[in-house]
C-alpha positions as CSV (number, residue, x, y, z in Angstrom):
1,X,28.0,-8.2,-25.4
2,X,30.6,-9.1,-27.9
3,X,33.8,-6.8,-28.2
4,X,34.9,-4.2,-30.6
5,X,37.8,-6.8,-32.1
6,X,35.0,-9.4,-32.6
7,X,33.1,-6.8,-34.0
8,X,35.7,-6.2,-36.7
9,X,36.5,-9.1,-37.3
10,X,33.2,-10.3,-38.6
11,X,33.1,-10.9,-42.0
12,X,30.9,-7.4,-43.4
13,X,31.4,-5.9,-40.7
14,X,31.8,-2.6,-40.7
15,X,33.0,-0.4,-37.7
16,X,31.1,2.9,-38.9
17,X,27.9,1.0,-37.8
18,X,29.3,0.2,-33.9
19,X,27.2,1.7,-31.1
20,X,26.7,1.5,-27.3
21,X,23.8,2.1,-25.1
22,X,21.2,-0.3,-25.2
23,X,18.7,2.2,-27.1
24,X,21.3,2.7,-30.0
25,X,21.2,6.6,-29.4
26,X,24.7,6.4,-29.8
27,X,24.1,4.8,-33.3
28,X,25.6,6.5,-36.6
29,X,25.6,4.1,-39.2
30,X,24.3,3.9,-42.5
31,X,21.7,1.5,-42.6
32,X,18.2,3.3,-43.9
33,X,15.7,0.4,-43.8
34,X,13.4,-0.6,-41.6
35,X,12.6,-4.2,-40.2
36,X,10.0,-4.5,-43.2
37,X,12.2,-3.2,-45.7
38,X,10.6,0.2,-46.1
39,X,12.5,2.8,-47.0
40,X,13.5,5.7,-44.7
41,X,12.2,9.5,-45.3
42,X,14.8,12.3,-44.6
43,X,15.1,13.4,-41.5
44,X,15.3,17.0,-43.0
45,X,12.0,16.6,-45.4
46,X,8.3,16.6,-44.2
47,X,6.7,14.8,-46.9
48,X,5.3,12.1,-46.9
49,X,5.0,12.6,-43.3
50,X,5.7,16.4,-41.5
51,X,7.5,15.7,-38.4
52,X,9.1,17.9,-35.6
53,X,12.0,15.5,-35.5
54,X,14.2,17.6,-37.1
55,X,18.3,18.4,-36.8
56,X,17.1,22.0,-35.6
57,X,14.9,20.7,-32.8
58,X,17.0,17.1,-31.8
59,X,20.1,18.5,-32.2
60,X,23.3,16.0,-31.2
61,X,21.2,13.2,-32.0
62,X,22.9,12.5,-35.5
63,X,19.8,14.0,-37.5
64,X,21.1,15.4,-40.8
65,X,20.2,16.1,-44.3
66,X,20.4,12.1,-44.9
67,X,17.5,9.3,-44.2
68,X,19.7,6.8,-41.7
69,X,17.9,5.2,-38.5
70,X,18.3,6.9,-35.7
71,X,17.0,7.1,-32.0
72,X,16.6,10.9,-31.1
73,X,13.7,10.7,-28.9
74,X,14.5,7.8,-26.3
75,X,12.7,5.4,-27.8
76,X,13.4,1.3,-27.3
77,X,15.6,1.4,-30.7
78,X,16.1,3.1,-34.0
79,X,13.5,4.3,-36.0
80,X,13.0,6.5,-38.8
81,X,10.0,7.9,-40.8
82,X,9.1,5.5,-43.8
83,X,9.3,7.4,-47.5
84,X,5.5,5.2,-47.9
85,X,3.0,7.9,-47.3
86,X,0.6,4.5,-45.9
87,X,3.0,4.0,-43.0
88,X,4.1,7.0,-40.5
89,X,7.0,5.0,-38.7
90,X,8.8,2.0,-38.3
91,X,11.7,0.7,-35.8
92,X,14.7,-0.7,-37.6
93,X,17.1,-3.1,-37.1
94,X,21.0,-2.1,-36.6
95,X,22.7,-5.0,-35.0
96,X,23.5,-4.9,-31.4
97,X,25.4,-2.8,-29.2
98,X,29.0,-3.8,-27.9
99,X,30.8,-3.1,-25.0
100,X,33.2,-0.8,-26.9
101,X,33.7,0.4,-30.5
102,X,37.6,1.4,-30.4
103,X,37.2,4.5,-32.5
């Protein structure tokens, strides 16, 4: 893992998008696309796809009224309902975890 300074120093890199555990359960950045490009429903709507993912139920999980990836339900990585009514789900990509943010 690289550290939080290498992190920052990166050119675009942005702190706000630094995360932990492996699973990035700990992730609460901004990105909103997933490894295909789709983009992500709000976690907070249920069409296209109704969903029992919600703040109410997953609370502390970083579920809000927005569409970001995130990882409330233990799976291998971020994820997010896709805003394309042909495609349920999709894992997306956030970069990789580092020993420490320094927030």
């Amino acid at each position: 893992m690289i550290t939080s300074d290498v992190f920052t120093n990166l050119p675009g890199a942005d702190p706000v998008e630094c995360y932990t555990e492996l699973d990035a359960s700990d992730y609460r950045g901004i990105v909103n696309t997933t490894i295909s490009g789709e983009t992500c429903q709000k976690w907070t709507v249920q069409t296209p796809h109704p969903h029992t993912r919600t703040p109410s139920n997953f609370p502390d999980t970083g579920l809000g009224n927005h569409n970001y990836c995130r990882n409330p339900d233990a799976e291998i990585q971020t994820w997010c309902y896709t805003a394309n009514p042909a495609i349920r789900w999709e894992i997306c990509h956030v970069g990789y975890p580092l020993e420490s943010c320094g927030i």
